[in-house]
Structure formats: C-alpha cells, structure tokens
C-alpha positions in Angstrom: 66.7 66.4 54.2 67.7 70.1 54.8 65.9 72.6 56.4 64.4 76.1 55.5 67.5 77.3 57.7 70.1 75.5 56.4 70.4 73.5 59.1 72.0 70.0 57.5 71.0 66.6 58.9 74.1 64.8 60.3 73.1 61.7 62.0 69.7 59.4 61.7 68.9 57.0 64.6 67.0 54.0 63.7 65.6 52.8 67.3 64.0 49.4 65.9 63.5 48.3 69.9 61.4 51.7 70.7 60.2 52.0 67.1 61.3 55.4 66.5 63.6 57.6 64.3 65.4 60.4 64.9 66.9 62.6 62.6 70.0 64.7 64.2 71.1 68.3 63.2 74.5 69.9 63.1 73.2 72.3 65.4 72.5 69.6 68.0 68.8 69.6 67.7 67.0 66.3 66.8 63.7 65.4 65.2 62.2 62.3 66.8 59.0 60.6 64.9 57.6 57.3 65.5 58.9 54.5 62.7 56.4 51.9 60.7 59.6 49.3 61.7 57.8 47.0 64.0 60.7 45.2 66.1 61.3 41.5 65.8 64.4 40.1 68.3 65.0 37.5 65.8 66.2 40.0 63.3 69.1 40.4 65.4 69.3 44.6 65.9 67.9 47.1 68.1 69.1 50.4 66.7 71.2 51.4 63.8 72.8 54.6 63.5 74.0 56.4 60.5 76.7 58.9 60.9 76.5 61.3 57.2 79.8 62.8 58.0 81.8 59.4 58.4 80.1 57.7 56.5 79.3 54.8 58.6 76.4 52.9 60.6 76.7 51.6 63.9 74.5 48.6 64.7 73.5 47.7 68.4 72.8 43.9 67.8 70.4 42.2 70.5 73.4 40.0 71.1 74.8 42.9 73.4 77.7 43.7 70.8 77.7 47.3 68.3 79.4 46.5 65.2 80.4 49.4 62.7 79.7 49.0 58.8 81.1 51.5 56.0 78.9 52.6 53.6 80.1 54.1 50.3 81.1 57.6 50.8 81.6 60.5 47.3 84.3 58.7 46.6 84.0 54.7 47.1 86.6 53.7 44.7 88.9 54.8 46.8 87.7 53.2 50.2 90.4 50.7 50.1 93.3 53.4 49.7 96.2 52.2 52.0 94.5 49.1 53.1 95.4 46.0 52.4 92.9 43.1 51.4 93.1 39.7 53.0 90.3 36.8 52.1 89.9 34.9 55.1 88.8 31.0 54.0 85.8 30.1 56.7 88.7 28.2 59.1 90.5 30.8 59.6 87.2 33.3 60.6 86.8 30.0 63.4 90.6 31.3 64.7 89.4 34.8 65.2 86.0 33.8 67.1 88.3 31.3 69.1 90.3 33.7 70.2 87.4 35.5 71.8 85.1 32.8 73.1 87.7 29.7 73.6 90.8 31.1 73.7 92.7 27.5 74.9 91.7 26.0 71.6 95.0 27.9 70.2 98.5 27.6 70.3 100.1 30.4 71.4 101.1 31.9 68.0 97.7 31.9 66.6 96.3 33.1 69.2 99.0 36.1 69.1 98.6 36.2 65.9 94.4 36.8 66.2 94.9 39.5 68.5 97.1 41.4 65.8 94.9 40.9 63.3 91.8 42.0 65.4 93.7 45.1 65.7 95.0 45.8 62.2 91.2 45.7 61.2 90.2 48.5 64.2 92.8 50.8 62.9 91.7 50.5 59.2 94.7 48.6 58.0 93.5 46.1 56.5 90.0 44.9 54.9 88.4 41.4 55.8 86.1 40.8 53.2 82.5 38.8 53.7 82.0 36.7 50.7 78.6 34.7 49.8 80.6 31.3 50.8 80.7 32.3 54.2 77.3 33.6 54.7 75.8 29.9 53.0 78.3 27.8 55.3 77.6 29.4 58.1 73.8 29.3 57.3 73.4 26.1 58.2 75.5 25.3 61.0 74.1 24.9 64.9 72.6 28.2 66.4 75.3 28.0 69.6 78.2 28.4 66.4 76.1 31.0 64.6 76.4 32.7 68.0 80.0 33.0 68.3 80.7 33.6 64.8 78.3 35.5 62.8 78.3 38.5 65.0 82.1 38.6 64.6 82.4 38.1 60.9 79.5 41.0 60.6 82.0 43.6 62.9 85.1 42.3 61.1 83.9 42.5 57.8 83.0 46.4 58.1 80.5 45.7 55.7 82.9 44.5 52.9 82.2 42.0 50.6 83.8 40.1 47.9 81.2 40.5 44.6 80.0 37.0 43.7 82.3 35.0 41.7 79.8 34.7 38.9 79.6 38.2 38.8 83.3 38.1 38.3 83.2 35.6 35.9 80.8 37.7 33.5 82.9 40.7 34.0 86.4 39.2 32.6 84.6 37.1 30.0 83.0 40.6 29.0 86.1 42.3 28.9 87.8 38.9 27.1 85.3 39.3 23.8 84.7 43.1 23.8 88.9 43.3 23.1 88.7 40.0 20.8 85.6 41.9 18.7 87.3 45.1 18.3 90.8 42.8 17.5 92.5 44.0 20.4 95.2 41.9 21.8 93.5 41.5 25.7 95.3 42.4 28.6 93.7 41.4 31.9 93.0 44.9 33.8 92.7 43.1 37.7 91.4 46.1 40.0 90.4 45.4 43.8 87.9 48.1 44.3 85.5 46.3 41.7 85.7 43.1 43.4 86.1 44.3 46.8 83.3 46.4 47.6 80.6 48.3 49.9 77.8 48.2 46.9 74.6 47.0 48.2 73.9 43.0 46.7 76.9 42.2 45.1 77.2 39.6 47.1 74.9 37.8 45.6 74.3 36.8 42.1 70.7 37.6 42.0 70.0 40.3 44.1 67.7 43.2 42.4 67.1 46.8 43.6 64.0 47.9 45.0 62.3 51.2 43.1 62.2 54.1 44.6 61.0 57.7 43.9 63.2 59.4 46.6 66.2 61.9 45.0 69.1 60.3 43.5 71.4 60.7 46.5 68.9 59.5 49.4 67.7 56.9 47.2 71.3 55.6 47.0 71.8 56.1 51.0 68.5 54.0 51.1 70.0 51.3 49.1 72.9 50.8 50.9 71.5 51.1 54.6 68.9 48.9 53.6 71.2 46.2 52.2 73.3 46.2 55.4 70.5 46.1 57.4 68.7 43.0 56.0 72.1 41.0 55.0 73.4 41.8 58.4 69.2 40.6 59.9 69.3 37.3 57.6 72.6 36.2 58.8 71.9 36.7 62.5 68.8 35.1 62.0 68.6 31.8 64.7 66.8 29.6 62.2 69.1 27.6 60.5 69.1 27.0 56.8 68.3 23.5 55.1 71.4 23.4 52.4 70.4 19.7 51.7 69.4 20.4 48.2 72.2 22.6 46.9 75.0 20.0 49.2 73.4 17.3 46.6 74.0 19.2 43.8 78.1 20.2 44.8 77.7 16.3 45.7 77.0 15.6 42.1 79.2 18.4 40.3 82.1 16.6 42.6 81.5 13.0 41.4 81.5 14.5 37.4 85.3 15.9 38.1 86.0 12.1 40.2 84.9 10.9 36.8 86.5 12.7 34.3 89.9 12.2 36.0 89.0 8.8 36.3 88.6 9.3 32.6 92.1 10.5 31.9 93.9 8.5 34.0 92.6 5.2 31.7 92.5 6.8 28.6 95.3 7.8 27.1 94.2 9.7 23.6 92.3 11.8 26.5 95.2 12.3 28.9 97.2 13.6 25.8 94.6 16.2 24.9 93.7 16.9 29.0 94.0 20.5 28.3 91.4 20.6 25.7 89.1 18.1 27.4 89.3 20.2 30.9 88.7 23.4 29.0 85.6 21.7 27.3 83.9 20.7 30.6 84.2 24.5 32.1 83.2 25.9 28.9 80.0 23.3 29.1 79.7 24.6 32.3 79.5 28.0 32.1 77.9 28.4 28.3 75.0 30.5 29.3 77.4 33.2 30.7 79.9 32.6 27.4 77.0 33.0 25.1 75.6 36.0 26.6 79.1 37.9 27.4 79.5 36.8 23.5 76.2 38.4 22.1 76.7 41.7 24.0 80.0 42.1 22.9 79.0 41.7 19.2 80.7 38.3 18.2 78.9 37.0 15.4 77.9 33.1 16.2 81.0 31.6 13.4 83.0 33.9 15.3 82.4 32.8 19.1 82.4 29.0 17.1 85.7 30.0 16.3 87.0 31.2 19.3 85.6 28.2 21.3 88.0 26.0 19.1 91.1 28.0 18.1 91.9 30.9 21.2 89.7 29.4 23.8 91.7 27.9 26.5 94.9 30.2 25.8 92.8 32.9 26.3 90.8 31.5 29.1 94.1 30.8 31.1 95.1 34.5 30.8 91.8 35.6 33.1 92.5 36.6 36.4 90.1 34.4 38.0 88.6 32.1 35.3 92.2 31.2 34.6 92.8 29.9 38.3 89.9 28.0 37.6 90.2 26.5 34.9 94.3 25.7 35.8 93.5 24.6 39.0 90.9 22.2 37.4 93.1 20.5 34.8 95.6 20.1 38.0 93.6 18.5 39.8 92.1 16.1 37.4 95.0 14.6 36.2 95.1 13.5 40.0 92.9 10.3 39.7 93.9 9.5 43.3 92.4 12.9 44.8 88.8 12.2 45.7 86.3 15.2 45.0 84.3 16.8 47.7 80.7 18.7 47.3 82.7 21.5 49.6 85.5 21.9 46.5 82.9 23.8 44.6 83.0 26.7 47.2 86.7 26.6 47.5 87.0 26.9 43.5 84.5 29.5 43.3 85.8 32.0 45.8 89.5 30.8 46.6 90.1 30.8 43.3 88.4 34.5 42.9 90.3 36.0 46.2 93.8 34.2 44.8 93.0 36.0 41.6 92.1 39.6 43.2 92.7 40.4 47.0 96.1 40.9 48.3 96.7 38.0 50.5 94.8 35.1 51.0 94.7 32.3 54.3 93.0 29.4 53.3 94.1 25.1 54.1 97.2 23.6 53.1 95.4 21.6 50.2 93.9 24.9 48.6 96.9 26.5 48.5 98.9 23.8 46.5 96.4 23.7 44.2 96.2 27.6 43.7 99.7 28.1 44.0 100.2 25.6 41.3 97.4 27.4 39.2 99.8 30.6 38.8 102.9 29.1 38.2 103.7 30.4 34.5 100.9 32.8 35.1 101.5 37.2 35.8 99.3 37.4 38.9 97.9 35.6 42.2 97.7 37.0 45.9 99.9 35.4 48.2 98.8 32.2 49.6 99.4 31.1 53.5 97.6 28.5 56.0 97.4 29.9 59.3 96.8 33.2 60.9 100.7 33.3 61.8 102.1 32.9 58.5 99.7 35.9 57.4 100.9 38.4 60.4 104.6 37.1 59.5 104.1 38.2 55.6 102.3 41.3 56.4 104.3 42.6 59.7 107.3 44.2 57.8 104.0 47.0 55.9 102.5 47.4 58.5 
C-alpha cells in the first residue's frame, strides 16, 4: 500500500457511519473511497482508525465512548515488556464499571482503589486481560448491564486476551509427552506472552482464519483488525444471548463432582486412593485432547497406556495450569459438605489458567482458597487477592 513515490501509508480510517475509507499518507495527503461496509448501529461502532506507526486502532463506539486496542506490532512477544499482568475475575470488572456509573456502591477504598487502577492501565503499566469467561457471562446478562460494562471491559482490555484454557490445556499436555517420548525429564516452561496475547481468535477454542490472497503482511494486519472489529461488534451487540443450554450442561458437570465427593466421603477404599480416583475423572474428561497431544507426540498406544497408569497424575500435577486443576479438584472433592455450582466450571477453567500464568490475580474469597491451596507444595502460581484494594496494596511498592 505504497505509492509510485514512496509515499508510505500511515493511517487508514474506517468511517462505518458515512461508509467510507480513507487511507492517510506521511505526507499529509489522504485517499478517501467509498467502503462496501454497510453501517448497522447494533454493531456498536462508527469508525475505526488504525494508526501503522503505533500500532494501534482507535474505535468510536455508537455509545459515545473511543476505546483504543493494540494490535501486534514486528515484535509482539515483547508487547507485555515492563507490564504487569493482572486477571480480573468478572466481580471485580463490576468494581471498575461502578466506579464510573455508581460510584456510592463502593467503600471508599475500592473506589480509590478503581481510580488507580484505571490509571495504571492508561499509562501502560499494567495489562487487563479479556478472557472468553467474561465475554459468555456477560452475554447473557440484561442490555442496561451490558451497557455499563462491556464498553469498559473492551477499553480496559486494550485488546488483550487470555488464549482459551483448552488451548492451554493442549499446549502443556503437548509439551508433557513430546519430553516423555524423547525421555526427557519435563520441566514446565510457563511464559506470559503465549497465554497473554493480541493474536486474532485465541480467545476462542474454535475460531478459524478466513483465506486470503492479500501479501503476507496486509493479510496479517487484516486478520487482526478484523478480529477486533467483530469480537469488539459481537460483544456490544444489544441482543442478549440464551446460555440456557450450555448453564444445563455446567449444571450437570457440577452434580458429577457433588457425586463423586459424595462418593469418597462414604467409601473408604475410594477416599484412600482419592488421588487416583480424582486424576481418573479429569483424565475421562479431557481424553480426546490426551489422545491426540499423545499421537502427535509419537507415543505408541502401550506407551500412553503406560503413562495413564504409572507417571500420570505426578506428572499431571507438575503442569502449570492442568496441575491447578486437577489439585484444586481432588481439594475440593474430599469436601463432601461444599455444594457444586454450574458457575465452578468457569472459575476452574480460567481461574485456574490465570493463577497458573498471569502475574496477579483478584478473584472471590472462595476461589482463592481453593487455588491457593492448589500450589502449596507446587513451584508456581500468581498471587491471589479479593478486592481491588488488596491488589493496588501488593502492586503499589513496583509501581
């Protein structure tokens, strides 16, 4: 997108309202043609604009607010540099849009405490990752709390996302049998930048690229813009999303785990052998992604037999996030009296991934025991605290 001249393109404006796009110089002098976008209120923006020297798009949402998103520069792996990574549990994300819309809903030291943290994301301090838990929860709630709370999560967020936890999942269990095939003692390699990211879909398990036949570089640009655009459209969408079937399903996950601890608490040969019993259930599961991360690491079938009876939970344990998961799990189950939720699925999933990989993490008082407890024993595991307060106190002294 360079000229005969040399001139370099620096800027593109996206005018969805006036159905145009514009295409700025570094000499000043713009190119304006009319865009095939047709624009739709619903979808939330008016104009997007994409700055090729910062690396960064502004969106003008129809909401009245202009949010700024990062998109991955030469040298992405290196975005976070110097910033620090806090996972927000959905509560807390409530706090922040408080502080903004009903400010006497908070004491005085969260609402202090919302203000700094407001800040420490403007000046690039630290990163508040958007992960697929809140995007689904918030999916479904009423349009008047979409309102208030999706267009702050979307400025907050910068356009950072936590990769799905199933992707996760696949990636340690990948690295777990590629060492065990080659008979490599496995040492878990945690690394933020690959879970913490700006890479279009991975917030989502199944989201696929679209072909393209444009360059390598402008079809990557397209990727990315694209991405934001539509993940940034579907969540400000006003229609609310019917969760019914998939709460039905966490519904009936949650009454297995009621059952098996009611299961350990009466039988005792099972309550001697927890460990083994807990570590069966995940492996159950989660077999299609052991099987697979088995195959393409070249395990023979007697071999991944063999692992699934001799290394499998001692080796599951040392995993950053499957670990948390699984220790968390065989906590909680020989808990008979702690009733199971459909909502503990999410908080397992991606509480358990953030404790595993970000630097600090703000979730309720009940998560964090159970986390907290997961690491004891265990090298590892973000800081856990339960209000905004306790999160400026542990972070005020680097800052």
């Amino acid at each position: 997108m360079n000229n005969e001249s040399g001139r370099r393109w620096v800027r593109m404006v996206l005018d969805v309202e006036r159905e145009t796009v514009t295409v700025v110089l570094d000499d000043g002098s713009e190119v304006t043609e009319p865009s095939d976008q047709t624009y739709d209120p619903a979808l939330g923006i008016r104009r997007s604009t994409y700055d090729r020297v910062g690396h960064t798009m502004t969106l003008d949402l129809v909401e009245g607010r202009q949010v700024t998103v990062e998109i991955g520069g030469p040298d992405p792996v290196h975005s976070l540099a110097g910033r620090t990574v806090v996972y927000l549990d959905q509560n807390q994300w409530v706090k922040l849009a408080q502080y903004l819309h009903t400010p006497h809903k908070l004491q005085a030291a969260e609402h202090a405490a919302a203000a700094t943290v407001i800040d420490w994301v403007r000046t690039r301090r630290i990163v508040l990752p958007l992960s697929a838990a809140h995007a689904t929860e918030i999916g479904s709630a009423r349009p008047q709390y979409r309102a208030t709370l999706v267009p702050l999560m979307l400025d907050l967020c910068r356009g950072w996302q936590m990769r799905d936890p199933l992707r996760v999942r696949v990636d340690e269990l990948l690295a777990l049998f590629g060492a065990r095939r080659h008979r490599r003692s496995f040492t878990p390699q945690p690394g933020a930048p690959a879970v913490f990211t700006l890479d279009p879909g991975m917030l989502f398990t199944g989201y696929a690229d679209a072909t393209s036949s444009l360059p390598l570089d402008l079809d990557d640009l397209q990727r990315q813009l694209t991405w934001v655009t539509s993940l940034y459209s579907a969540m400000l969408d006003a229609e609310a999303v019917d969760r019914t079937a998939a709460v039905e399903l966490a519904g009936r996950w949650a009454r297995s785990f009621h059952d098996l601890a009611q299961e350990l608490r009466d039988n005792a040969t099972a309550r001697r052998h927890s460990r083994q019993v807990v570590f069966a259930r995940i492996a159950t599961d989660m077999q299609d992604h052991l099987a697979r991360a088995a195959r393409a690491a070249g395990l023979t079938p007697e071999q991944f037999r063999t692992w699934l009876a001799e290394q499998g939970s001692e080796d599951l344990t040392a995993l950053p996030y499957l670990g948390t998961v699984f220790e968390a799990t065989h906590i909680r189950v020989r808990n008979a009296g702690d009733t199971w939720h459909a909502h503990d699925l999410t908080d397992l999933l991606y509480l358990a991934c953030a404790s595993a990989y970000a630097d600090i993490v703000v979730c309720e008082n009940k998560a964090a025991d159970y986390l907290a407890r997961a690491w004891r024993g265990r090298t590892g595991g973000a800081p856990l605290v339960t209000s905004l307060a306790a999160l400026v106190t542990r972070l005020q002294p680097a800052m």
